[in-house]
N, CA and C atoms as a LAMMPS dump frame, in Angstrom:
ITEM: TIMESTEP
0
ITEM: NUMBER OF ATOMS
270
ITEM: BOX BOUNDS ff ff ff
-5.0000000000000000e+02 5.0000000000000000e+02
-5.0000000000000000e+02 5.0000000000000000e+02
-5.0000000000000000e+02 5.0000000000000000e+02
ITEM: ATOMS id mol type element x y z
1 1 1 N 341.568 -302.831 -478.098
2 1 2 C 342.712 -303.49 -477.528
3 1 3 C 343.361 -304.384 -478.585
4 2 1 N 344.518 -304.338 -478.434
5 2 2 C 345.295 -305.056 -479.453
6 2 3 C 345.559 -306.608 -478.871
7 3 1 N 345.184 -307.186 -479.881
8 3 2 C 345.351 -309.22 -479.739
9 3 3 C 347.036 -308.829 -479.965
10 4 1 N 348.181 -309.476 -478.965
11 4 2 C 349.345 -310.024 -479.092
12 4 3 C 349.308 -311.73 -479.483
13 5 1 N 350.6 -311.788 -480.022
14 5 2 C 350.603 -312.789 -480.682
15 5 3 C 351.924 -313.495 -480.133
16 6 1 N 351.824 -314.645 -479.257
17 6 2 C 353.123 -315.736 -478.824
18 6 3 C 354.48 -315.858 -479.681
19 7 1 N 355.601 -315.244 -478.973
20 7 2 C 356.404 -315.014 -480.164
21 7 3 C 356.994 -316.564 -480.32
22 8 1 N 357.334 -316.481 -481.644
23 8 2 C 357.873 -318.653 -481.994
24 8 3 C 359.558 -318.223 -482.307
25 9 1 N 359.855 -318.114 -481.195
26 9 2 C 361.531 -318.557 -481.016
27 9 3 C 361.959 -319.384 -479.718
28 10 1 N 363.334 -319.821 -480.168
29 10 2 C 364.051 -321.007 -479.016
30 10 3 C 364.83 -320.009 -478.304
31 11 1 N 364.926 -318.645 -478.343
32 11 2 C 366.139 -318.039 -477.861
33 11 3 C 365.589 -317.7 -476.258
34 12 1 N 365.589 -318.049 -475.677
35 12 2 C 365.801 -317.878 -473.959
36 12 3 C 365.846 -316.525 -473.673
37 13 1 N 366.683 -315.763 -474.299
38 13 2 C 367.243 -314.475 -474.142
39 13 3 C 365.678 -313.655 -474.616
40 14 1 N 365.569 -313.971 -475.786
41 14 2 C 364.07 -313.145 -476.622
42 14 3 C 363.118 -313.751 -475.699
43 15 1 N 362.878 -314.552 -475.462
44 15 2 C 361.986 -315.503 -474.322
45 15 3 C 361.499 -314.311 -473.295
46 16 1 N 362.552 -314.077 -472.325
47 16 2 C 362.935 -313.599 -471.113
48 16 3 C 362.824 -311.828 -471.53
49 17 1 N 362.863 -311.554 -472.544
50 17 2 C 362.42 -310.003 -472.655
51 17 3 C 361.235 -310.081 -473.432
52 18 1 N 360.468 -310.925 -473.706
53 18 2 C 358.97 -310.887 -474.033
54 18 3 C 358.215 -311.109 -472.777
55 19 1 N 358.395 -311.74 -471.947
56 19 2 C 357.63 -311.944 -470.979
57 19 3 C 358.444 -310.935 -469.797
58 20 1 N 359.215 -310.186 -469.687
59 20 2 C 359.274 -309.267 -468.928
60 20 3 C 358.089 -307.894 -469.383
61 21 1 N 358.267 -307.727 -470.352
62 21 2 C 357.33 -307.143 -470.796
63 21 3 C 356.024 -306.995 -470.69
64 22 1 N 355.054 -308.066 -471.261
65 22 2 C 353.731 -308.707 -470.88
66 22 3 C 353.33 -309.56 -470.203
67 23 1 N 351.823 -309.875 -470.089
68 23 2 C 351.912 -310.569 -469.114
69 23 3 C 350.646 -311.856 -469.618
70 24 1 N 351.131 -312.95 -468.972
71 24 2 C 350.459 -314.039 -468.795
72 24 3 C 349.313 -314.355 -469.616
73 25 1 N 348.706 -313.227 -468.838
74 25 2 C 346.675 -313.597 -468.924
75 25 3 C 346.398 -313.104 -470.208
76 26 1 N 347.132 -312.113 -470.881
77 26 2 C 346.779 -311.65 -471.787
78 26 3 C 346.966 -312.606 -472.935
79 27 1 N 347.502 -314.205 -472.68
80 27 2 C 347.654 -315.071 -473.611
81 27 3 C 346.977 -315.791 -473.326
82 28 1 N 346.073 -316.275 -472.705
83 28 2 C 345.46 -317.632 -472.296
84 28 3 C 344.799 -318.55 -473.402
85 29 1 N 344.038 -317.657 -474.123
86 29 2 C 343.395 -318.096 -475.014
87 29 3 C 344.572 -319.271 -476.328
88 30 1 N 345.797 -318.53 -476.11
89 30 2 C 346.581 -319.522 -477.095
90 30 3 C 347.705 -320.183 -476.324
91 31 1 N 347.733 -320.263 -474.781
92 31 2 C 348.619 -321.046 -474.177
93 31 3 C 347.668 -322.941 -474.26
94 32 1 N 348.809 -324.006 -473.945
95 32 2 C 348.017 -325.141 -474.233
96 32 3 C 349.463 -325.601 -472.964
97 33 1 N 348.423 -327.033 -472.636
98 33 2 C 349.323 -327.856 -471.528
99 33 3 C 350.592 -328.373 -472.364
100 34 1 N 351.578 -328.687 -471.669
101 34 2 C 352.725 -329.322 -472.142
102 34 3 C 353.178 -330.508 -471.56
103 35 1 N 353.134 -331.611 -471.947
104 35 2 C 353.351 -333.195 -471.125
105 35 3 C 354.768 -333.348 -470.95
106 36 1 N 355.725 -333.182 -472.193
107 36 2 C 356.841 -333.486 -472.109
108 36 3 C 357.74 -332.259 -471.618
109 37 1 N 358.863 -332.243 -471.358
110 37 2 C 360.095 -331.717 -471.643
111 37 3 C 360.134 -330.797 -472.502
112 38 1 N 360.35 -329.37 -472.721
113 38 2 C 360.432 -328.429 -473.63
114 38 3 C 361.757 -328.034 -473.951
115 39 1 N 362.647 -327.833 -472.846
116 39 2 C 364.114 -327.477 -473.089
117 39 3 C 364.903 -329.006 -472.328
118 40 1 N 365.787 -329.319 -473.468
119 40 2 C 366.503 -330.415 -472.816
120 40 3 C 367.877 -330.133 -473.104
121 41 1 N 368.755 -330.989 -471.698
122 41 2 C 370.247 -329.932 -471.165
123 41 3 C 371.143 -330.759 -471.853
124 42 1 N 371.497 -330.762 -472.958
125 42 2 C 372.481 -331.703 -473.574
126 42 3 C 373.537 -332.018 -472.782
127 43 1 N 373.712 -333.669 -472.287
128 43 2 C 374.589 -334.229 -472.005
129 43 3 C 374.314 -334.046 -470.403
130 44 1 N 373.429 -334.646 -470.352
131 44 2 C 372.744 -334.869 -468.887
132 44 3 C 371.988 -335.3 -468.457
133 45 1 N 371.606 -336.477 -468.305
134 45 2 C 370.218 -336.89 -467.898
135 45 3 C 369.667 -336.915 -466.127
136 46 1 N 368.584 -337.059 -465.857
137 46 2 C 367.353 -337.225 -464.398
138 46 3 C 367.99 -338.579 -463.924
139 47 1 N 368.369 -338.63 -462.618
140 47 2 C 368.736 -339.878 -461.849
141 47 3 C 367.991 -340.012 -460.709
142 48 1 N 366.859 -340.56 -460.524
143 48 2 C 365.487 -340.453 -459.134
144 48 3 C 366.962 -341.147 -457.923
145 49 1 N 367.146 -340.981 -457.108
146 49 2 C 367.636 -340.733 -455.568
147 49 3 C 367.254 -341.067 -454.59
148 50 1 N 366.75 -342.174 -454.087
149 50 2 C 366.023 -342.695 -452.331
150 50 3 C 366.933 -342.348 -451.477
151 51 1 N 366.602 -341.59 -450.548
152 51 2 C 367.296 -341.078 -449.84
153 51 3 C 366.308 -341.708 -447.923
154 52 1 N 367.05 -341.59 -447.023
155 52 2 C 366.356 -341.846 -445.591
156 52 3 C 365.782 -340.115 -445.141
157 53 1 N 365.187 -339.656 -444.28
158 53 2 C 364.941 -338.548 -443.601
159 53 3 C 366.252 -337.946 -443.278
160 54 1 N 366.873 -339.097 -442.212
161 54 2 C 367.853 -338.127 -441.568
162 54 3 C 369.008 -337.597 -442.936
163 55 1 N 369.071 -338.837 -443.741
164 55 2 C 370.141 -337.997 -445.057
165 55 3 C 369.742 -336.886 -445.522
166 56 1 N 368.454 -336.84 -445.859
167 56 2 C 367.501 -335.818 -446.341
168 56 3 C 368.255 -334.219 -445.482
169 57 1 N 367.682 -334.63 -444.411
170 57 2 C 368.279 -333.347 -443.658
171 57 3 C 369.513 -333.156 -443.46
172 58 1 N 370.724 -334.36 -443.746
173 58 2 C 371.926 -333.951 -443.262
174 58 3 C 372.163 -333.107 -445.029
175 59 1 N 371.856 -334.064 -446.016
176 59 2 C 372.487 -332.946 -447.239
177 59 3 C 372.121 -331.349 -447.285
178 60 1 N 370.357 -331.304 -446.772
179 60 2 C 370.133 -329.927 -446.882
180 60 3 C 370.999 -329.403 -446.066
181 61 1 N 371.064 -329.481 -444.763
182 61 2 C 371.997 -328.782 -443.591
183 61 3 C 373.859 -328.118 -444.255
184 62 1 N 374.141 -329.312 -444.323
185 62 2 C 374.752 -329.179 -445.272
186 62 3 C 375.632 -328.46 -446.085
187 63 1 N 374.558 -328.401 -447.187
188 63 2 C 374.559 -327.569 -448.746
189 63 3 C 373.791 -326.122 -447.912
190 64 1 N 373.112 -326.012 -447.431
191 64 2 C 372.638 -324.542 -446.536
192 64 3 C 373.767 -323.821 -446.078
193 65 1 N 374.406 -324.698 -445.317
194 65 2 C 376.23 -324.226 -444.575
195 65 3 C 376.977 -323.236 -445.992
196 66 1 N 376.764 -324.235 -446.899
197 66 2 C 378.219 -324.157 -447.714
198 66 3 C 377.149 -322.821 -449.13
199 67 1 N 375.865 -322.587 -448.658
200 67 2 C 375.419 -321.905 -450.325
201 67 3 C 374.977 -322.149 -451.193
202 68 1 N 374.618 -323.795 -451.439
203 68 2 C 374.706 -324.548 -452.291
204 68 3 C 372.936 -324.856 -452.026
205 69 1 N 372.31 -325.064 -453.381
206 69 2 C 371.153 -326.595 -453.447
207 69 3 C 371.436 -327.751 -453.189
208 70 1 N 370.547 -328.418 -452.507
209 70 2 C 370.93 -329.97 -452.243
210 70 3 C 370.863 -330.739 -453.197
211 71 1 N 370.732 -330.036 -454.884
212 71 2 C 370.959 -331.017 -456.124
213 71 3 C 372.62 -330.579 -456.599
214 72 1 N 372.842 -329.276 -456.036
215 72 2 C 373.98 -329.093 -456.466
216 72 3 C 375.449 -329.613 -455.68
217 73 1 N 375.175 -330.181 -454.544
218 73 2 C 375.943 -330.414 -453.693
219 73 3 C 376.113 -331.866 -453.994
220 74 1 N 375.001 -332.503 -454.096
221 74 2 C 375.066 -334.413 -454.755
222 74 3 C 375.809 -334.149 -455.899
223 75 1 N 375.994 -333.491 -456.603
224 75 2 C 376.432 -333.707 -458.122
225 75 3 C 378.376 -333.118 -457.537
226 76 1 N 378 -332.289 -457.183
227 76 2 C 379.448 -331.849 -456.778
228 76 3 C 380.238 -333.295 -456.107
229 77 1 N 379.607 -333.88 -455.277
230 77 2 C 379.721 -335.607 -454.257
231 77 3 C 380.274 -336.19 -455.354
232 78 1 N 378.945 -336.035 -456.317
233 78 2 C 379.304 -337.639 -457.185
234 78 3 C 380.369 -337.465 -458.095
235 79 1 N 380.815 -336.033 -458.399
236 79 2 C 381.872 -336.05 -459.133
237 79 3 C 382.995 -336.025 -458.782
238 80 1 N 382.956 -335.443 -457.153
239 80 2 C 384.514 -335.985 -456.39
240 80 3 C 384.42 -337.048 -456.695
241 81 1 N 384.092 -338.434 -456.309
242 81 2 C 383.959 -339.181 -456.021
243 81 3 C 384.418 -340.065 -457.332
244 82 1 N 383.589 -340.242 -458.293
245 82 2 C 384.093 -340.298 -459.775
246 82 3 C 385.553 -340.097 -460.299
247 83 1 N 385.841 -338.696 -459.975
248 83 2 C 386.98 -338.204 -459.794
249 83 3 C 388.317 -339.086 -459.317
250 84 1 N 387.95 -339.341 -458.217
251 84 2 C 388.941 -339.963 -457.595
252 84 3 C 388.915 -341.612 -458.163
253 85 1 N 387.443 -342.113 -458.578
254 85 2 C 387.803 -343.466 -459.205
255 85 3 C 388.719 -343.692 -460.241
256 86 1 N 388.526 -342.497 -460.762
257 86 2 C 388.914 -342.307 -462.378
258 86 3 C 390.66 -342.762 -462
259 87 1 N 390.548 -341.539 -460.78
260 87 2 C 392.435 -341.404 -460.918
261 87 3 C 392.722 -342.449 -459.835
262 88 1 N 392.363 -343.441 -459.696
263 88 2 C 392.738 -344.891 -458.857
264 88 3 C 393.14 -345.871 -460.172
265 89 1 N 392.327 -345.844 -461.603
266 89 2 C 392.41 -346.477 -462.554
267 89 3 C 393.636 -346.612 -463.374
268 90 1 N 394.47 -345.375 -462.868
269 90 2 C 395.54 -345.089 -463.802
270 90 3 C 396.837 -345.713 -463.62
């Protein structure tokens, strides 16, 4: 049996047709834990969100209606919203 070897590129694309290909287990021996962040989304950062239950369920309900994730529907909010500050400023 042939040892494969973890291919060392950033390309997503080569990523995504190496691992369609093979599989998992057949790497274990050279996979290792990862603590941090591996791909980071330039020009965007994590904003943690307290939210109540019933909000909880009214955004999912919601964003379910309309198609949407309930991360994609807050961001869509906050940028109306933004939006409209922006053009109050002018």
């Amino acid at each position: 049996m042939k040892a494969f070897k973890l291919p060392e590129t950033d390309s997503i694309e080569e990523l995504a047709g190496f691992w369609d290909t093979h599989d998992l287990t057949d790497f274990e021996d050279q996979l290792e834990a990862v603590t941090e962040p591996v791909f980071e989304r330039k020009g965007e950062r994590v904003m943690l969100l307290h939210l109540g239950v019933k909000e909880v369920q009214a955004v999912e309900e919601i964003a379910r209606s309309r198609g949407l994730g309930p991360a994609e529907l807050l961001r869509e909010w906050v940028g109306e919203k933004l939006g409209a500050l922006r053009a109050g400023d002018r």
